[in-house]
C-alpha positions in Angstrom: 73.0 99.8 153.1 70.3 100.9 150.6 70.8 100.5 147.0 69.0 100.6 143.9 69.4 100.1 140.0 67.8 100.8 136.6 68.4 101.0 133.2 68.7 104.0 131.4 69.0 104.9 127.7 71.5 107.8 126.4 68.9 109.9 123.8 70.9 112.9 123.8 72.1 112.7 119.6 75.9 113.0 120.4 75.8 110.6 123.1 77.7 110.4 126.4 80.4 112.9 125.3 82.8 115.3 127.6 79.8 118.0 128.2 77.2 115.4 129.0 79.3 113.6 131.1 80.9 116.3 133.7 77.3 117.1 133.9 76.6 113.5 135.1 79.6 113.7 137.4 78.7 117.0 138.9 75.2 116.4 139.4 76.2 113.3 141.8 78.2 115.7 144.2 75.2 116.5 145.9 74.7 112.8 146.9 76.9 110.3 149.3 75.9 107.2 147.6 78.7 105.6 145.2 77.2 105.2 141.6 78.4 102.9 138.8 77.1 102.6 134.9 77.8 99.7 133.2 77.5 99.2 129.3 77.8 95.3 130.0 81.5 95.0 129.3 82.8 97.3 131.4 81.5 98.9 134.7 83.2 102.4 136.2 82.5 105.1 138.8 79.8 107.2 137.6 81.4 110.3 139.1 84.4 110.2 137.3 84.3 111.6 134.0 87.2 110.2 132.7 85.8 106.8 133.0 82.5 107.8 132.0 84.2 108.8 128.5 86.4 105.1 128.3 82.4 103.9 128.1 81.8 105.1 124.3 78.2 105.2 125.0 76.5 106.6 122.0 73.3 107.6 121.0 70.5 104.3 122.1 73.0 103.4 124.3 71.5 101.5 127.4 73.2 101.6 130.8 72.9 99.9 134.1 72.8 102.4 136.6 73.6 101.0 140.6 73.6 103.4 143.6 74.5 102.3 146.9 74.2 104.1 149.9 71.7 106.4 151.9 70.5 108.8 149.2 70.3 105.4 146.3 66.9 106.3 145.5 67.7 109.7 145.2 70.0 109.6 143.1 68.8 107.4 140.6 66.2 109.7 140.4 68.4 112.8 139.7 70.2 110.4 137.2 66.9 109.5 135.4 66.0 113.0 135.2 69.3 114.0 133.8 69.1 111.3 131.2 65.5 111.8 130.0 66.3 115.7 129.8 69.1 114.8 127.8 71.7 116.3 129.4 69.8 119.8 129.2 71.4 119.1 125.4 68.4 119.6 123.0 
């Protein structure tokens, strides 16, 4: 099984918040691999948005992102591209 990790920063000014984080969630349907983020204390499934939400990841917030499965790679990818566009936010 492929997998693959990286760190990303929340830059988005009001962090991950409801909005930002259904758009994480629904930008994963489109991939088979299950993803986590992790703020170091706590670790959850990165498509549920509920979870993503019990994270309280402001602003400079850096998470640990894990994929693992076929489309890993490719999903991180999407991920990183969501998070440096801010969640299409500002």
């Amino acid at each position: 099984m492929d997998a693959a990790e990286t760190t990303l920063e929340i830059k988005n000014r009001l962090g991950l918040h409801l909005r930002a984080a259904s758009t994480l969630a629904q930008a994963l349907r489109q991939f088979s691999s299950a993803v986590t983020l992790s703020n170091g204390a706590q670790q959850v499934n990165a498509r549920s948005v509920t979870s993503l939400m019990m994270l309280g990841a402001g602003q400079g917030t850096k998470l640990k992102v894990r994929a693992e499965g076929s489309d890993a790679q490719e999903a991180l990818s999407a991920l990183k591209s969501l998070f440096e566009s801010r969640f299409g936010e500002e």
